[in-house]
C-alpha positions in Angstrom: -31.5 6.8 -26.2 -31.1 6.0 -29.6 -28.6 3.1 -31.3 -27.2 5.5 -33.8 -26.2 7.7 -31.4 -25.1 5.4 -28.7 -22.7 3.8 -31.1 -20.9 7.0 -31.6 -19.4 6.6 -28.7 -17.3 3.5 -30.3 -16.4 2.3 -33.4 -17.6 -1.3 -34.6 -16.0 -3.8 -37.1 -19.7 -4.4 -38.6 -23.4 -4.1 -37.9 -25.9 -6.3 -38.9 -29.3 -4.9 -38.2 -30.9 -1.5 -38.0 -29.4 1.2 -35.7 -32.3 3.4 -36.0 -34.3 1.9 -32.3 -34.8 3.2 -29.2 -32.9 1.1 -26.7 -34.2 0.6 -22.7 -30.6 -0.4 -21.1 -27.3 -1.6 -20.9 -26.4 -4.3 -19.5 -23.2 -7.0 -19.4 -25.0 -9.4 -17.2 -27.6 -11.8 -19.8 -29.6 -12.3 -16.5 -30.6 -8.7 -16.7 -31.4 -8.1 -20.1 -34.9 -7.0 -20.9 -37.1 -6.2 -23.9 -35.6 -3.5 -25.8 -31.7 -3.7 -23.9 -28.9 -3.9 -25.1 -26.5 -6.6 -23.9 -22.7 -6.7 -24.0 -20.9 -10.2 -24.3 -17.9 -9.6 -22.5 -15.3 -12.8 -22.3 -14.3 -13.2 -18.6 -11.9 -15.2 -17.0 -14.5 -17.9 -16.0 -17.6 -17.4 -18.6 -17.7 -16.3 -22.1 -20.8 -13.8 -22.4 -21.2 -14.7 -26.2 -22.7 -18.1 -25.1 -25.7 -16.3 -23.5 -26.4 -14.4 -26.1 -29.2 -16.6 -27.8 -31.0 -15.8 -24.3 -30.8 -12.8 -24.0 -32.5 -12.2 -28.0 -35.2 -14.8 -27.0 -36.0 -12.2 -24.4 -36.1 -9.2 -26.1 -32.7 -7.7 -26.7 -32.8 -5.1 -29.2 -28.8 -4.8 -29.9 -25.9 -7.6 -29.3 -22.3 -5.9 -29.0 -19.9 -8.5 -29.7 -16.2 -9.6 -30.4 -16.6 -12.7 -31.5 -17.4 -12.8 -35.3 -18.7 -16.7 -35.6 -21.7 -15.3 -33.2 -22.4 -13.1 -35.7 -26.1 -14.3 -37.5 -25.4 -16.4 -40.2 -28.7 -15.2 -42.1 -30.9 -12.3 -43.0 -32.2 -11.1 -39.9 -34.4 -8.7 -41.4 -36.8 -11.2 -41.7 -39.4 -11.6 -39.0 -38.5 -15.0 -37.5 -41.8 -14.6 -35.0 -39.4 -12.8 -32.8 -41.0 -9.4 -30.9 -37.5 -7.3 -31.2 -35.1 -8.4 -34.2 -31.9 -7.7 -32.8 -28.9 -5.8 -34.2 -25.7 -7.0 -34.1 -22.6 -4.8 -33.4 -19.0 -6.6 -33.9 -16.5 -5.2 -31.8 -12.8 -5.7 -31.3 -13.1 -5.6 -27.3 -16.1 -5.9 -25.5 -14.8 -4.5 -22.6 -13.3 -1.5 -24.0 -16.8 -1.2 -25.7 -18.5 -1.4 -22.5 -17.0 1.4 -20.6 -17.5 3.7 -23.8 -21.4 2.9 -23.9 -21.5 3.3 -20.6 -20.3 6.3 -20.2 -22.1 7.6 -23.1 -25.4 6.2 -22.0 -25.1 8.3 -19.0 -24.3 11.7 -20.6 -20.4 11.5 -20.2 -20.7 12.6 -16.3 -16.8 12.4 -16.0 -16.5 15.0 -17.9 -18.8 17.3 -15.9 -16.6 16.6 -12.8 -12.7 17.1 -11.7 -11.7 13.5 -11.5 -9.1 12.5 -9.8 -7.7 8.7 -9.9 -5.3 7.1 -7.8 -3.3 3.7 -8.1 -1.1 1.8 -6.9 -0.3 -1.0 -4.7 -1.2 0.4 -1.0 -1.9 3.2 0.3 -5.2 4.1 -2.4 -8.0 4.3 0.0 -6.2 6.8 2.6 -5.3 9.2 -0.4 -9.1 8.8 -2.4 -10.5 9.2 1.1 -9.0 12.0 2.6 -9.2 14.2 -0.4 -12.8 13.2 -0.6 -12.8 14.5 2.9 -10.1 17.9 2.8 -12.0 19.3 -0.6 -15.6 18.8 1.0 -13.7 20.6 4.2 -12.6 23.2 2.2 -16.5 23.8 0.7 -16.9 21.9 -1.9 -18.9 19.8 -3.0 -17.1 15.8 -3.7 -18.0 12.2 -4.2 -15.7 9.1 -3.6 -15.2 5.6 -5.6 -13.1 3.6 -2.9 -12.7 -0.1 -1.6 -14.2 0.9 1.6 -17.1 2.7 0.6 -18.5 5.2 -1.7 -19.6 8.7 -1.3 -22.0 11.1 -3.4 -21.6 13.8 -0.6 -22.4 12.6 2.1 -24.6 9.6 1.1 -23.1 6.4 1.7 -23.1 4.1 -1.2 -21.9 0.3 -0.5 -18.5 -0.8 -2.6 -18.4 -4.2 -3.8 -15.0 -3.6 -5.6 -12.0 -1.2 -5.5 -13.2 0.0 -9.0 -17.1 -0.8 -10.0 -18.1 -2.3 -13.3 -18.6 0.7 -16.1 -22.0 0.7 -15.6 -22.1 1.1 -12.1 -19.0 3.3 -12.2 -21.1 5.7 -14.4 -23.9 5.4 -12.8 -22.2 7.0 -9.7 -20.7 9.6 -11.5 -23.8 10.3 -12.6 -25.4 10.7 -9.5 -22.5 12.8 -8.1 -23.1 15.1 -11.0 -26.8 15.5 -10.6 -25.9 16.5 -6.5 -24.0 19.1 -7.6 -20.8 17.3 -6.8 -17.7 19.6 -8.5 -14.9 16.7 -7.2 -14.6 13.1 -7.9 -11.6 10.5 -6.5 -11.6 7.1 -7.2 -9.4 4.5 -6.2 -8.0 2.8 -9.7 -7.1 -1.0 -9.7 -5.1 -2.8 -12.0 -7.6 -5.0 -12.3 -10.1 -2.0 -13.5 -7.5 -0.8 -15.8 -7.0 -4.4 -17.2 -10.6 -5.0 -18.1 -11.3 -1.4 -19.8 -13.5 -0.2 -16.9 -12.2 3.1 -17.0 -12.8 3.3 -20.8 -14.5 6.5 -21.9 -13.3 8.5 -18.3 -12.2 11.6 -18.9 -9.6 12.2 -15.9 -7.9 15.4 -14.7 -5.6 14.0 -12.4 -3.8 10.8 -11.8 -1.4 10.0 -8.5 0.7 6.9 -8.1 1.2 5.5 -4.5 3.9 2.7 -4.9 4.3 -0.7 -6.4 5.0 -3.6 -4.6 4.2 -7.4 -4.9 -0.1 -7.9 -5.3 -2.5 -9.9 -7.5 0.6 -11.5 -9.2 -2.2 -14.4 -9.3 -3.9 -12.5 -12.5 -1.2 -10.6 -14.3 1.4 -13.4 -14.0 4.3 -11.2 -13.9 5.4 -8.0 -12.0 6.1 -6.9 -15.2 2.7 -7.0 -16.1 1.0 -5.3 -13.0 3.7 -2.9 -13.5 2.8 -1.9 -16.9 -0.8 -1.9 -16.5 -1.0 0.4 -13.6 0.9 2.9 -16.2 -1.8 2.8 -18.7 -3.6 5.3 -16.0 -0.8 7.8 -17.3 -0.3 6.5 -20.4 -3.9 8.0 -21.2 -3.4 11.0 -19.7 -4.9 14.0 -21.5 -1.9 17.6 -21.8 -4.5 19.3 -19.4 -4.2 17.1 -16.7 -2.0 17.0 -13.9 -0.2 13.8 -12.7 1.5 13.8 -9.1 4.0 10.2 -8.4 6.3 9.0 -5.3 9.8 9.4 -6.1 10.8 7.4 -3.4 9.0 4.3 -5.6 11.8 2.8 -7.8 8.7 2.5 -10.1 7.4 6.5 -9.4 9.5 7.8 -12.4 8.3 4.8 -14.3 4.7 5.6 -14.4 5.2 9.1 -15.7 7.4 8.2 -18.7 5.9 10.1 -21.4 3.0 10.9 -19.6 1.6 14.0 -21.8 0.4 15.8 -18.3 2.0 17.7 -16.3 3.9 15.4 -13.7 5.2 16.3 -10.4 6.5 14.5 -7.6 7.2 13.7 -3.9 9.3 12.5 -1.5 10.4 11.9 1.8 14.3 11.1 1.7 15.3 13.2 -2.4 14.9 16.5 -3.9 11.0 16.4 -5.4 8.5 18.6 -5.7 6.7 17.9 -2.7 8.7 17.1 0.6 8.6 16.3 4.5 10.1 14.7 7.7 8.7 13.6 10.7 10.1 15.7 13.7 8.0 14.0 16.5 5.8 10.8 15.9 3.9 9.0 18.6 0.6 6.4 18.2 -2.2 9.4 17.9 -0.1 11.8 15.2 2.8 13.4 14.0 4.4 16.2 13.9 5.6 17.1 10.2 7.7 20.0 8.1 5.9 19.6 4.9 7.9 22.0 2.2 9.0 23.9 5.3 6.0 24.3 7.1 5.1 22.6 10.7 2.1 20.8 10.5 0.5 18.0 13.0 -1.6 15.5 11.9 -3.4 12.5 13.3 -2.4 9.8 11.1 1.0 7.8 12.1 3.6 6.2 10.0 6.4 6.9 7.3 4.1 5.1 4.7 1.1 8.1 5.9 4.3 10.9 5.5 4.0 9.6 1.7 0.8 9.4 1.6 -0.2 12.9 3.2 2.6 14.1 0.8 0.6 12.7 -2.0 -2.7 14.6 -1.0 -0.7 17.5 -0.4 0.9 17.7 -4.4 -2.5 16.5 -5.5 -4.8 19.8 -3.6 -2.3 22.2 -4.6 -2.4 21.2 -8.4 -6.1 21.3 -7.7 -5.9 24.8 -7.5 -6.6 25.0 -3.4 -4.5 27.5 -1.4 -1.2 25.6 0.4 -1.9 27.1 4.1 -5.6 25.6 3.9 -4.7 22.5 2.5 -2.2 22.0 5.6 -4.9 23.6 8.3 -7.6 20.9 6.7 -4.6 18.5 6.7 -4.0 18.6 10.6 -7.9 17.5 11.1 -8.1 14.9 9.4 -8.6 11.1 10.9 -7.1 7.5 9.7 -9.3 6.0 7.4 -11.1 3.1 8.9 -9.0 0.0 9.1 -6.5 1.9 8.4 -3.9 2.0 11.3 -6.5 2.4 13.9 -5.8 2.1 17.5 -7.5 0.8 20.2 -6.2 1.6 23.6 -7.1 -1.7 26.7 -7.7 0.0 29.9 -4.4 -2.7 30.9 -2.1 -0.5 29.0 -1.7 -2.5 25.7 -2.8 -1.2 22.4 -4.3 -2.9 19.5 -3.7 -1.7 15.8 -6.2 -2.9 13.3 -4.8 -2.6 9.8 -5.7 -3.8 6.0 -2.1 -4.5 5.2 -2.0 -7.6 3.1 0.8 -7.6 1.3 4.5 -7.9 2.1 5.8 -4.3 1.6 2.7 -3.3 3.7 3.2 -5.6 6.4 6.5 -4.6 6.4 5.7 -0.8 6.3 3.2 -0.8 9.5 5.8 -3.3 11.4 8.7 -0.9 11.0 6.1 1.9 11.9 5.2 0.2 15.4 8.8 -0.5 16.5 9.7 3.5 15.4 7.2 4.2 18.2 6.5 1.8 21.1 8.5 2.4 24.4 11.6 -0.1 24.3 11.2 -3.3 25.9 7.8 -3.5 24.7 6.9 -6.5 22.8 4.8 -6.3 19.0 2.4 -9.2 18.7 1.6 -9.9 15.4 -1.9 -11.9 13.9 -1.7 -11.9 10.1 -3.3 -14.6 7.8 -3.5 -14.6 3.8 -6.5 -14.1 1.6 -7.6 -17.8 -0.3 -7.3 -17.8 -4.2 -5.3 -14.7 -4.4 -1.4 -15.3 -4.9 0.1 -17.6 -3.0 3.6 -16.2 -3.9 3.5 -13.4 -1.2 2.2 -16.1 1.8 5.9 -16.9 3.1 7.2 -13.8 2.6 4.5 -12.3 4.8 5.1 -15.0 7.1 9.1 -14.2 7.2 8.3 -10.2 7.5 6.1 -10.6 10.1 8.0 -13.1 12.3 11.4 -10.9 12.1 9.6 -7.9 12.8 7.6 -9.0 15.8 8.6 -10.6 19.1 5.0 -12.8 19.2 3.9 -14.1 16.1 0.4 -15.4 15.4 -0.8 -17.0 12.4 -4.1 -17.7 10.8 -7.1 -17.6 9.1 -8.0 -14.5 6.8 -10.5 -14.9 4.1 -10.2 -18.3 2.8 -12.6 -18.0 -0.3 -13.2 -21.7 -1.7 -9.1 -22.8 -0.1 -8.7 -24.8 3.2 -7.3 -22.7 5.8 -4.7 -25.3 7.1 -3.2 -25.6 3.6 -3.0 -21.5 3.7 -1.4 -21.5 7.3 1.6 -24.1 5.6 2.2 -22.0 2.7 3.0 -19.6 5.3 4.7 -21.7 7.9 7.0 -22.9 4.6 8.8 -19.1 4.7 9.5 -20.2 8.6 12.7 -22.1 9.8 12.5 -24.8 12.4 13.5 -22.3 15.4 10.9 -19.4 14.0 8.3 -22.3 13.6 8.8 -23.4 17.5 8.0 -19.8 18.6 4.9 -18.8 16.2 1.7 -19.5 17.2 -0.5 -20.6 14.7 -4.6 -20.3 15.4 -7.0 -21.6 12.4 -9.6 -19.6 14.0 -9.3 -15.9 13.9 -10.9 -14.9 16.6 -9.4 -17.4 19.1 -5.9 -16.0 17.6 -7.3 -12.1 18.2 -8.3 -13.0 22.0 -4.8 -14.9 22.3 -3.1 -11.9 21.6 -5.0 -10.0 23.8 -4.4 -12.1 26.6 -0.4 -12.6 26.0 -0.7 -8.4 25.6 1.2 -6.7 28.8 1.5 -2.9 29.7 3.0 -1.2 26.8 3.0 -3.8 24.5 1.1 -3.4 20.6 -0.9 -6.0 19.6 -0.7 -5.8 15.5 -4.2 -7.2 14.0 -3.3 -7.2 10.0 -5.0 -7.9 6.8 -8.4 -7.4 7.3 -8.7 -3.5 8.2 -11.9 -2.5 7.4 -13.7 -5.5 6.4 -16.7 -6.7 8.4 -16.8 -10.3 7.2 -14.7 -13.6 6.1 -15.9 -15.7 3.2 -15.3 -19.5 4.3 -16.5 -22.6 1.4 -18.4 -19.0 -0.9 -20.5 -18.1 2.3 -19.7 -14.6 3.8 -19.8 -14.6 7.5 -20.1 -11.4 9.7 -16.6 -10.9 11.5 -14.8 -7.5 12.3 -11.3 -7.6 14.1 -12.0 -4.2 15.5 -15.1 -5.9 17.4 -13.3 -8.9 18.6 -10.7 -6.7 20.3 -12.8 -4.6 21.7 -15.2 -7.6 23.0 -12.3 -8.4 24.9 -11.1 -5.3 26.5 
């Protein structure tokens, strides 16, 4: 593709070169770059990409997008200065911004060959991306899938590194999708993505809103912060599109102020758009009234009520007819790691789930004890991630002790933290008489198999934080480890 018409896609502060060149590639990462390329120096929160940039035109770059002016050559570069490729320079105001614009004009605007459909929030994403990927495919169609878990073009499985991919990868999928005749796209949208302009240049025709509770106050700082930058999904809504939000969420109405599309809602417990109640609920479904209509599904939990409510509102303003949406509804399966059960031949069963943050803890805790026979005892094993916020560790400590009559502690991913000094920002949210009944187990499988082994007839063994996730990351090293295999090792 051309520079000149690549840079339509954005507008720069000043170019310094000629725009009339062919260019190879796009690429954010210097170690990539290649004769011909064209390199963005984005400013992370660890490395400043301007500082490879010198690299990057030794080996070949034809074009520099930058935001940082005193980078900018400080002499006529029209000159042959023995290089192969004299680069041009484009001055932006944010590289990032710039990034998801090129991107998604390098690869032929795919979002807007697709329905895309975005979803945010704090918990809760993966279950509503996933099983829309899943009810519209149902239905006939033909659907792709950005989520934490995994990604889908069809029914290819593409690995996910992130909740939200880098713009180039996030095109490059969309891409793909397009060329396989995909109609559908859902993505999971983090505030992280939103934060760092991945989404820039997506052209979305729907947006829903899960909930907001404590997360990643370790990078925005504030509630505040997360808050607003989760409603900058909205915010950029086009008139066309449709927006569906939880009314139960103090923060549902929130997103949607002045949202230009056409907002509905749901609820469980207030007059919305979308409504249900549980009539019957046990560990392998529920039975629902969803705007007046019975419906069973196999998902469990008032937090999947919302959730299924979500998916509902979102398929209808898809266009789909209500009475298939609710027959694809009542097939569909939890999402992996997602309050799955595993039933021990001694009449316990385990739950593996992802929650990882307070209100989720919470959520899946109240859930268990909604359903268990009385008399039954909820053992809990929960750890917190390393170098993520250490705000939420005692309250998930305090949650998770009041709500279950065994309480396990330890080791989740650790990242580059020691484990112990994790464990006693959790055992700080513990009083002296909580701290002499809680267990607390560095290693994580030795606390999985201690459940298991204090686990009597009719009791639920609780495994959180993990869900899905095959590995830990201990010291930067990722080590295989899956709590579904551990549990079922020992059964």
């Amino acid at each position: 593709m051309k520079l000149n018409e690549l840079l339509t896609a954005i507008q720069p502060l000043q170019i310094i070169g000629s725009t009339d060149k062919e260019i190879n590639g796009i690429h954010f990462d210097s170690r990539k770059i290649g004769e011909g390329d064209l390199f963005v120096a984005q400013v992370g929160t660890a490395v400043d990409g301007h500082t490879f940039i010198d690299g990057c035109v030794a080996r070949g770059a034809a074009a520099i997008v930058l935001s940082d002016s005193s980078f900018m050559p400080k002499e006529d570069i029209t000159r042959d200065h023995g290089l192969a490729v004299r680069p041009t320079y484009i001055l932006v105001e944010n590289t990032d911004k710039a990034l998801g614009l090129l991107a998604s004009r390098w690869f032929g605007e795919p979002s807007k060959q697709l329905t895309l459909v975005g979803v945010t929030g704090t918990n809760g994403k993966t279950t509503i991306a996933t099983l829309l990927y899943k009810l519209v495919r149902a239905l006939g169609h033909k659907a792709g899938l950005l989520s934490t878990v995994v990604n889908y073009i069809e029914d290819e499985a593409v690995a996910a590194t992130h909740t939200t991919p880098d713009a180039i990868e996030l095109n490059g999928l969309l891409r793909r999708m397009v060329d396989a005749g995909c109609r559908y796209a859902f993505m999971e949208v983090s505030s992280h993505a939103i934060a760092q302009e991945r989404i820039a240049g997506l052209d979305f025709d729907g947006a829903l809103f899960t909930n907001l509770t404590r997360d990643h106050i370790d990078y925005h700082k504030t509630f505040d912060n997360y808050r607003d930058t989760k409603k900058r999904l909205f915010d950029g809504l086009k008139k066309t599109a449709f927006a569906v939000t939880n009314k139960d969420d103090k923060n549902g109405l929130v997103m949607t102020q002045n949202c230009p599309a056409s907002v509905r809602t749901y609820s469980t417990c207030a007059l919305a758009d979308y409504k249900a109640q549980i009539l019957e609920e046990g560990f392998d479904g529920m039975m629902l009234s969803i705007n007046g209509k019975e419906v069973f599904v196999p998902l469990v939990g008032r937090f999947n009520v919302s959730n299924l409510l979500c998916i509902y509102g979102a398929a209808l303003n898809l266009g789909f007819d209500e009475l298939d949406v609710l027959r694809v509804l009542s097939t569909l399966k939890p999402v992996n790691g997602r309050f799955e059960t595993i039933h021990s031949p001694k009449g316990w069963t385990a739950i593996v789930d992802y929650a990882h943050t307070p209100d989720a803890v919470d959520n899946v805790i109240q859930t268990i004890r909604e359903i268990k026979h009385e008399g039954a005892k909820l053992i809990t094993v929960v750890g917190c991630g390393g170098n993520r916020d250490k705000g939420k560790r005692p309250m998930m400590a305090q949650i998770a002790k009041r709500g279950s009559e065994q309480l396990i502690l330890t080791s989740d991913n650790p990242r580059d933290e020691e484990p112990a000094a994790i464990l006693k920002d959790m055992t700080d949210g513990l009083n002296a008489e909580e701290l002499r009944t809680t267990l607390v187990i560095e290693d994580r499988a030795a606390a999985i198999q201690t459940a298991c082994t204090l686990a009597q007839n009719g009791d639920v063994i609780l495994v959180a934080g993990k869900g899905h996730e095959d590995y830990q990351i201990i010291k930067g090293v990722k080590h295989h480890f899956d709590d579904h295999e551990v549990v079922r090792k020992y059964i």
